[in-house]
Each structure stands twice: as C-alpha cells, then as structure tokens.
C-alpha positions, 0 to 999 in steps of 0.5 A: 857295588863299587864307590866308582860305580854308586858315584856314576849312579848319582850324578845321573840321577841329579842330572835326571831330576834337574831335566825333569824339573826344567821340563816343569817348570818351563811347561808351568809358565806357558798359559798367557790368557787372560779373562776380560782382561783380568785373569793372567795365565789360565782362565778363559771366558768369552773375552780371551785375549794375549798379553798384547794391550786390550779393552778392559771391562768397566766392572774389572781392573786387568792386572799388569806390571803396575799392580799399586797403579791398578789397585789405586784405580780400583780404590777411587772406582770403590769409593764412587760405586760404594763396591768392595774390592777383591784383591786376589794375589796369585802367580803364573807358576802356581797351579792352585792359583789356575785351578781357582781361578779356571774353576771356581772364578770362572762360574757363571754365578761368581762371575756375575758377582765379580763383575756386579757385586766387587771392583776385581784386581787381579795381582801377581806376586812376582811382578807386583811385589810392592803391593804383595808386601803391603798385604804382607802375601806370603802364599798364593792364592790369596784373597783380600775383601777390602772396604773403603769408608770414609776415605779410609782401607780396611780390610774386611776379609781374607783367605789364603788358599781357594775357595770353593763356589759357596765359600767365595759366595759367603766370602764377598757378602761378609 
C-alpha cells in the first residue's frame, strides 16, 4: 500500500469517527423531561412536564439555571421541616446519571423517601457550576446528604456514582 493510499485511508477514517461522535453526541442531548419538576433530562413519573415554567411539588426543589438560588430555598425549608437535603449533581450528557436516576430514583419506595424523608435538589453540573465547586463535583452522578444544625451545613454522606434501591436507602437514613 502506498503512502497516497494509507494517507487517504486515514482521513476517512478521522472523518467517520467525527460523524459517529456527532450523531452521539447530539442524540445524548435530546431527553428534556423532568419528574415533578426535579428530574432534568430522562426521568419520567406522573407529572412529566417540558423545560417550559411548572408547578413545583411541596416536598421537591426543581432544578434550574440558578442552582445556589435552589439549594438556598432547600436549606431554609431544611431548617423548618428539620429534613436532609439530598443534593444529586448530574448532566444531561451523562448516561450513568439517566440511568439512576430512570431506575433507581424513579422507584416507588425511593420516591416515597425523596418526597417524604429529604428536601431533593437536583443540580446540573454544566449550568450550575458555582455550587459543582462548592462541593468540589468532579464526576457525575454525584450525591451529597447534607444536615443543617444549628444554623450550620454539614455534609453527612456522599457518593460518586449510583446507587443501587438499598444502597440509596442505607444512604439517606445514615
């Protein structure tokens, strides 16, 4: 085979491979439901609405540009209902992150915690990157239990990664 040829061979080849990764990339970044106004990009349940402005259950803070704006709403409910908050970083690009939360957030006995047991915040790591650093989020999914007392944050538990139905169980009653 000549240089010419093997030349020719390789630009094909690069120019395949980009194509490919388009056509991934842009079909990662199509799912735009939400779950009660929580869930971004995946989850669904019975109040499946579109990124347009929705009602947003007592019990749950939907996830938005503002993600601090959010987690401060979370931490003044925390304080008055003496609840944990279960801050959950994800991104609408990451598989691992639909699949847990299409799965394991998306049981009925998980939801019943999520919307009894905790304050849910929901953040993305792309559009709320003040509060990513403030956790120092390098990877998602990630999951943060943090406890208010006192007037003071502590984080109680953590988790990189999801969680299977009983480790998320064991997870928010630590």
């Amino acid at each position: 085979m000549t240089s010419k040829t093997c030349w020719t061979l390789n630009r094909i080849c690069f120019a395949l491979l980009f194509v490919i990764g388009m056509v991934v990339f842009i079909g990662c970044a199509e799912e735009t439901t939400t779950y009660n106004g929580t869930y971004s990009n995946g989850a669904t349940d019975s109040a499946v609405t579109t990124d347009s402005a929705s009602t947003v259950k007592k019990d749950q803070v939907r996830d938005s540009d503002s993600g601090s704006r959010q987690f401060d709403a979370a931490l003044d409910r925390a304080k008055a209902e003496n609840k944990p908050i279960y801050l959950l970083f994800s991104a609408t690009w990451c598989g691992p992150c639909k699949t847990y939360k299409n799965t394991v957030l998306n049981d009925a006995q998980v939801k019943r915690s999520l919307d009894n047991d905790v304050i849910f915040v929901s953040a993305d790591i792309d559009r709320d990157k003040a509060l990513a650093r403030k956790y120092n989020v390098s990877g998602v999914p990630t999951g943060f239990l943090i406890r208010v007392q006192n007037g003071q944050t502590q984080t109680a538990n953590s988790h990189v990664g999801g969680l299977d139905k009983q480790e998320f169980m064991t997870f928010i009653n630590k």
